[in-house]
C-alpha positions as CSV (number, residue, x, y, z in Angstrom):
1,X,11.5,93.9,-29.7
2,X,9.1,93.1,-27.2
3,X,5.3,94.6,-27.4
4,X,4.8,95.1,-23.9
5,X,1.1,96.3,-23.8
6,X,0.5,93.1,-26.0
7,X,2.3,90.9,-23.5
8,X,0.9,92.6,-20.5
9,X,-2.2,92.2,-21.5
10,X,-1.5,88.2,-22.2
11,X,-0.5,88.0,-18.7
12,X,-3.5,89.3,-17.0
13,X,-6.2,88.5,-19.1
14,X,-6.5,84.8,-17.5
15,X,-6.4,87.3,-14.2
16,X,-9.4,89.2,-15.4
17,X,-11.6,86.3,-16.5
18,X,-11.1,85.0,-13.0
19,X,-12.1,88.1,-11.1
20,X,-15.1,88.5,-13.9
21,X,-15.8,84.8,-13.2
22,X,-15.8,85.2,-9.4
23,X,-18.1,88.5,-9.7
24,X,-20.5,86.7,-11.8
25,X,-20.2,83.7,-9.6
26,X,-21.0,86.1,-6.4
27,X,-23.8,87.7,-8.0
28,X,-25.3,84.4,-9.0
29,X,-24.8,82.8,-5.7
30,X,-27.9,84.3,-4.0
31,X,-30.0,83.1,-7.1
32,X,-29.0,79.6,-6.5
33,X,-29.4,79.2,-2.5
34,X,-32.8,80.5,-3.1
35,X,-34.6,78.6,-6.4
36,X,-37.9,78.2,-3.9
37,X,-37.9,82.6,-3.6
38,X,-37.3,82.5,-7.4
39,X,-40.3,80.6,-8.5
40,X,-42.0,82.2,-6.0
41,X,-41.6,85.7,-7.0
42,X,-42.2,84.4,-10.6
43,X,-45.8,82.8,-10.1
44,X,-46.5,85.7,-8.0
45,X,-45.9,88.1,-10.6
46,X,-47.9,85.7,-13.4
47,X,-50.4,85.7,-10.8
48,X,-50.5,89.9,-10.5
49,X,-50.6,90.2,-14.4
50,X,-54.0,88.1,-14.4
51,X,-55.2,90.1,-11.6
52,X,-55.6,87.7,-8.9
53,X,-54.1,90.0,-6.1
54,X,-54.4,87.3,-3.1
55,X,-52.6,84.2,-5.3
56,X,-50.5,87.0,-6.0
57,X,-50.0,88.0,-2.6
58,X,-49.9,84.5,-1.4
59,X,-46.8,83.9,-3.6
60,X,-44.9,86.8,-2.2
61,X,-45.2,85.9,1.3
62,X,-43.5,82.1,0.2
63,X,-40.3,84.4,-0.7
64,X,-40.4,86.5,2.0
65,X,-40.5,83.8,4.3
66,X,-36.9,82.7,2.7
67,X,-35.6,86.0,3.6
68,X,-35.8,87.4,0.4
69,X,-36.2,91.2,0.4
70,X,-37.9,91.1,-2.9
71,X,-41.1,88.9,-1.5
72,X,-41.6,92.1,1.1
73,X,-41.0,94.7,-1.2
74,X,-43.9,93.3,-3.8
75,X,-46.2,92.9,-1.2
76,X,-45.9,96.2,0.2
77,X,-46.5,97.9,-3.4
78,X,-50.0,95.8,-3.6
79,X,-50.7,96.9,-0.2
80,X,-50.0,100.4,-0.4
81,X,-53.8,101.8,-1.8
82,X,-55.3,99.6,0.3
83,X,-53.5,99.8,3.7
84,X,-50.4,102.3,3.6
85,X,-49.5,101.9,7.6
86,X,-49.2,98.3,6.7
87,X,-47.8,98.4,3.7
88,X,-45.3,100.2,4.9
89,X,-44.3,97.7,7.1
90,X,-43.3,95.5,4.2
91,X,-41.4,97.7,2.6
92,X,-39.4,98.7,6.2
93,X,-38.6,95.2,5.9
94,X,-37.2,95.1,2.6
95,X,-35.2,97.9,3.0
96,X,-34.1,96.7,5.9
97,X,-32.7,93.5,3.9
98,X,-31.2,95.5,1.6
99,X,-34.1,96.3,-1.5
100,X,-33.2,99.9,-2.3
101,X,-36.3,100.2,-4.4
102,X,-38.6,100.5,-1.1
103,X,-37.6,103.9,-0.2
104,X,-39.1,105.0,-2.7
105,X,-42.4,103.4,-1.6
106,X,-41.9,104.3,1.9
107,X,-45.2,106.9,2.7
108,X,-43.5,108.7,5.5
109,X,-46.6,110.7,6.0
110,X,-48.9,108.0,7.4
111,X,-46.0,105.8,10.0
112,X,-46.5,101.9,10.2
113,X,-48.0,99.3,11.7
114,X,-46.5,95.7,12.6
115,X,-46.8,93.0,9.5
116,X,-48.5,90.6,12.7
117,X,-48.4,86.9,11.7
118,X,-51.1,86.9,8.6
119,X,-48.6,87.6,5.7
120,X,-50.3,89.9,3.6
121,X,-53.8,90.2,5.8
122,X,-55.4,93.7,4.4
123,X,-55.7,92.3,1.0
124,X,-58.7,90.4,0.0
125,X,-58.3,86.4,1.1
126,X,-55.2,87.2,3.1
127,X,-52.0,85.8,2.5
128,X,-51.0,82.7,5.1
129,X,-49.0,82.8,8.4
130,X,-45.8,85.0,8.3
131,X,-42.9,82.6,9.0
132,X,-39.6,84.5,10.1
133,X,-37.4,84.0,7.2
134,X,-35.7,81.0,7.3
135,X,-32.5,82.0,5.4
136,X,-30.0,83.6,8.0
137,X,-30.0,87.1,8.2
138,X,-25.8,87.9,7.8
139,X,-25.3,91.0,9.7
140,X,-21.6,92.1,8.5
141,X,-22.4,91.5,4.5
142,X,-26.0,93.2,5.3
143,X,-23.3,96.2,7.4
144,X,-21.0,96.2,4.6
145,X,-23.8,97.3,1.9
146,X,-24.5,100.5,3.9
147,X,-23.6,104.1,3.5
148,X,-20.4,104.9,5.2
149,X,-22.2,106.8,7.8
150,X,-24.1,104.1,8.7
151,X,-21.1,101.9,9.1
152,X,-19.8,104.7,11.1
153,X,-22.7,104.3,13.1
154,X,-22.7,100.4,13.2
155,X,-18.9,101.0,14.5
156,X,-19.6,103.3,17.8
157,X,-22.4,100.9,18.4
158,X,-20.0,97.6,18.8
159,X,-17.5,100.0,20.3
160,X,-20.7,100.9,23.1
161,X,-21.6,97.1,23.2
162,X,-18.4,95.8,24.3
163,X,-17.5,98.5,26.9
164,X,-21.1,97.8,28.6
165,X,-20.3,93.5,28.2
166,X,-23.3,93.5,26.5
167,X,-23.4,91.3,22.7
168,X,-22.7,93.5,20.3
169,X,-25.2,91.2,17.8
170,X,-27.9,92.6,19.8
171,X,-27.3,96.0,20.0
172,X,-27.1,96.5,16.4
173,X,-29.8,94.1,15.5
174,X,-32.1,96.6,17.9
175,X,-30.5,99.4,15.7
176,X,-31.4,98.1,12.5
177,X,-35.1,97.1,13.9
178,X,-35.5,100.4,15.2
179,X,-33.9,102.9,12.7
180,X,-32.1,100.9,10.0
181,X,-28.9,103.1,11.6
182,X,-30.5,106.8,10.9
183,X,-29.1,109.1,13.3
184,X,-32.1,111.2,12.6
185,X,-35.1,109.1,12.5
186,X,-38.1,110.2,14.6
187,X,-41.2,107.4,14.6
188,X,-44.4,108.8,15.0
189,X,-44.8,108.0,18.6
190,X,-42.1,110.6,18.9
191,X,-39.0,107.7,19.3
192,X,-35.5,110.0,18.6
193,X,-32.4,109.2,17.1
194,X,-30.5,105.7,15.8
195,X,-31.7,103.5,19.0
196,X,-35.0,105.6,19.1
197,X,-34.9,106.5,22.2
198,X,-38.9,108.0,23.8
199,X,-38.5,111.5,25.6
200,X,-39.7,109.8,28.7
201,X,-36.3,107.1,28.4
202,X,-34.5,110.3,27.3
203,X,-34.8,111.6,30.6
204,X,-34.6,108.6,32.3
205,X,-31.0,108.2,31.2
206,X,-29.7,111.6,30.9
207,X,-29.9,112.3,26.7
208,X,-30.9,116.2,26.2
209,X,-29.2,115.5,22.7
210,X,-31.2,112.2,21.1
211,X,-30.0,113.0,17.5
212,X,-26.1,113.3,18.4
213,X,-25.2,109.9,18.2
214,X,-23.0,109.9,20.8
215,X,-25.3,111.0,23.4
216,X,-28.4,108.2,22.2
217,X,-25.8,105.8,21.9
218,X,-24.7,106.2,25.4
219,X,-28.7,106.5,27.0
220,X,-29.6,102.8,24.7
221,X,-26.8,101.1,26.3
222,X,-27.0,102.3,30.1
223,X,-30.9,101.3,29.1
224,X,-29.8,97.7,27.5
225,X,-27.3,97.4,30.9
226,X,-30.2,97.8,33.0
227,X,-32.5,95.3,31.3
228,X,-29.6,93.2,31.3
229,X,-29.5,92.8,34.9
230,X,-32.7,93.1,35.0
231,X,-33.8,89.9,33.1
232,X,-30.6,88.0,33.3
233,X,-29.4,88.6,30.1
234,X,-32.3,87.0,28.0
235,X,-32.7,88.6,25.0
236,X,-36.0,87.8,24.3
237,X,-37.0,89.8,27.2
238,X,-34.7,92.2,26.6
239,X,-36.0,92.7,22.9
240,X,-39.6,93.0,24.3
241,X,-38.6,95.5,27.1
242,X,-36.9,97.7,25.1
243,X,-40.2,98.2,22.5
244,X,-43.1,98.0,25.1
245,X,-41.5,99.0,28.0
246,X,-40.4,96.6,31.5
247,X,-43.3,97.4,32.9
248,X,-45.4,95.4,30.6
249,X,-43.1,92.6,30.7
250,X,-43.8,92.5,34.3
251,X,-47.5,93.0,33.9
252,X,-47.2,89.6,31.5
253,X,-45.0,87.6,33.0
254,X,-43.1,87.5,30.4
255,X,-43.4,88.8,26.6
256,X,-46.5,91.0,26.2
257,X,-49.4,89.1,24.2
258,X,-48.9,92.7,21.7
259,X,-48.4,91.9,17.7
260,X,-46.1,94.2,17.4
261,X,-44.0,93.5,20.3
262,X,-43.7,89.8,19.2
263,X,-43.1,90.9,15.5
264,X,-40.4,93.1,17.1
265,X,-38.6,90.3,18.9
266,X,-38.7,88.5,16.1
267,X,-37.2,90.8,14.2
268,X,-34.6,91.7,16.4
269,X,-33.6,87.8,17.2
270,X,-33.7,87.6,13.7
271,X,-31.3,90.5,12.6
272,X,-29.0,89.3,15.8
273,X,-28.6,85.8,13.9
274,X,-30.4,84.2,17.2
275,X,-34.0,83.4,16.0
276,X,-36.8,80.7,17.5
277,X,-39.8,79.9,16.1
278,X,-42.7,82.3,15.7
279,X,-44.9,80.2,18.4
280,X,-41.8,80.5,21.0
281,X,-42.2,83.9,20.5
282,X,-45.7,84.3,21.1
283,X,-46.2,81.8,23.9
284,X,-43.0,83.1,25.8
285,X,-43.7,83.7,29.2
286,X,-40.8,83.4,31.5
287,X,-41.3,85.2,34.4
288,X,-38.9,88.0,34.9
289,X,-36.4,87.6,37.9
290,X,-37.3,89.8,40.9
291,X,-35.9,93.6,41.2
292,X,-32.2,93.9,42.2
């Protein structure tokens, strides 16, 4: 008489050690793209535990520069009793890759500030030029780790995007700069809803709901639309429009000679999988096409 449990079993197990060795290889992956993040993040911390806070915190910015969440998250926990606004920039930015652990971290009480380009500034000796992370930011894996009312979210954004002709890339890249996707995120210069949208843009575009995220979805892309035609599609400008306004792009020629604005379009290019170098940031200065 055949056992058939036994025999079942006999079949699938090659079955399960494949699976288990495709889990293990998945998880593992990461570890082996990134060995220069990994011995990073390990001189770093040996660097911590002697109490040398600035090799330390130059370590950390080498991983974050490789897009390793990790590298932000570290150096936003040394920053935090010295410079909370800023260290909560960091750690913005490592949740924003995926680090879980930053929320936790996160003073929601005091806002943020840009991280600027001096990795790690605010600590004693600084910490080296912030490089955009050179490992490309993969938006539908980084979309697939989310809560599934974020990916809701994520959804009605590409959904928006494509009825307006605009890249969807972009539109969630400004989402996740903005509000990492939380329908109910306020900033503390008073910026409402997923696409943080300011009262003043609120009115502009007809939103009297900014938290229902059908409404601030709808005001961000007749907004995007109009910067669209309004700088020929560039996202650069674009990016910089939407987070210090047109009228500074104008004023500039081009991208506003702000920190934070140029950390923003970073960012955004960045999350949108379209990222130049930091000094084409900075030094952008295409002048805007006349009003149409």
């Amino acid at each position: 008489m055949v056992n058939w449990p036994n025999t079942l079993l006999f079949m699938l197990l090659p079955l399960l050690l494949i699976s288990t060795g495709i889990a293990e290889a998945a998880t593992k992956e990461p570890f082996r793209q990134a060995p220069r993040a990994i011995n990073a993040l390990q001189q770093g911390q040996a660097a911590q535990s002697q109490g040398n806070i600035s090799q330390a915190i130059r370590l950390y910015c080498v991983a974050a520069s490789t897009g390793n969440p990790e590298g932000y998250y570290r150096i936003g926990r040394l920053l935090a009793p010295r410079n909370p606004k800023l260290a909560n920039g960091y750690l913005s930015m490592a949740m924003r890759l995926g680090n879980q652990q930053a929320a936790r971290y996160y003073n929601s009480r005091v806002g943020n500030v840009p991280m600027g380009d001096n990795c790690g500034a605010g600590v004693s000796g600084g910490g080296g030029h912030f490089a955009v992370p050179t490992t490309p930011f993969n938006l539908d894996a980084y979309l697939a780790r989310q809560s599934p009312a974020k990916r809701k979210l994520a959804n009605q954004l590409r959904q928006a995007a494509n009825r307006h002709d605009i890249d969807p890339r972009l539109v969630l890249a400004i989402a996740i700069a903005e509000s990492n996707l939380e329908a109910g995120a306020i900033s503390p210069k008073n910026a409402q809803g997923v696409m943080q949208l300011i009262p003043a843009t609120q009115v502009r575009f007809g939103v009297t709901r900014p938290f229902d995220p059908e409404q601030n979805i709808r005001g961000a892309m007749a907004y995007l639309k109009w910067l669209h035609r309004r700088f020929d599609g560039d996202w650069v400008l674009m990016s910089a429009a939407y987070n210090a306004g047109e009228k500074s792009v104008d004023q500039y020629g081009g991208i506003p000679p702000y920190a934070e604005t140029q950390q923003y379009v970073r960012k955004v290019l960045y999350f949108a999988g379209k990222d130049p170098a930091p000094n084409q940031v900075s030094s952008r200065t295409i002048k805007p096409p006349a009003h149409r």
